[in-house]
N, C-alpha and C positions, 0 to 999 in steps of 0.2 A: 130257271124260270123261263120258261116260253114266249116268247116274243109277239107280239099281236100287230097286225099291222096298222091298228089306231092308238098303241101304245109307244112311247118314247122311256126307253131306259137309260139313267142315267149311270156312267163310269165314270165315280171318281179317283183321281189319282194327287190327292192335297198330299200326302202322306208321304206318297213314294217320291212326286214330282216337285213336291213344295221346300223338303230338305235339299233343293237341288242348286237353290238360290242362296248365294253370296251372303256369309251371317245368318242365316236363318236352321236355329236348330231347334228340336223339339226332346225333351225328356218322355221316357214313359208313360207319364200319367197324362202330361198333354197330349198325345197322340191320342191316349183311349178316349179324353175329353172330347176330341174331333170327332173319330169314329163314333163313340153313344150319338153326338147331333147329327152326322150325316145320315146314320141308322134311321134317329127320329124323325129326320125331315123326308124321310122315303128313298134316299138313293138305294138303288139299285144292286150297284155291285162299288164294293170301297176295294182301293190297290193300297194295303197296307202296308207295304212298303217289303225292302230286300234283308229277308230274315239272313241269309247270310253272310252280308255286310261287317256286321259288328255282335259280339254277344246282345246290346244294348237293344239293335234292333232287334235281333232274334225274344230278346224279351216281348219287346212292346206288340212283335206281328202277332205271339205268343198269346199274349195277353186281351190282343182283340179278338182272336180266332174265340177264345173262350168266353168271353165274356158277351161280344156282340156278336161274330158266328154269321148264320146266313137268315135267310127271312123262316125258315124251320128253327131257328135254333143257334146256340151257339155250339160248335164246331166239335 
């Protein structure tokens, strides 16, 4: 997406940066819960995290790319 200079795009990174904190884990299905609201509320571009990591991740980045995808489509 194109950048305008009276636009501000939002980068979130809850996903990749947010499992980063102490105790804080997220299963599958809450990840994609995150990703459907951030979609809905207009962000921009979501960092869903390091498919490489863990199979577990590889599912959930797996599973956004598909399901929530980019502002055309999912993935």
């Amino acid at each position: 997406m194109p950048a305008s200079p009276d636009r501000i795009l939002i980068f979130d990174t809850t996903l990749r940066d947010g499992e980063q904190s102490p105790g804080a884990t997220l299963n599958t299905e809450e990840k994609l819960a995150i990703a459907k609201q951030l979609s809905r509320l207009g962000v921009d571009i979501i960092e869903a995290g390091f498919p490489f990591a863990s199979p577990g991740d590889f599912e959930a980045v797996n599973r956004i790319a598909a399901q929530v995808g980019t502002p055309d489509g999912p993935v």
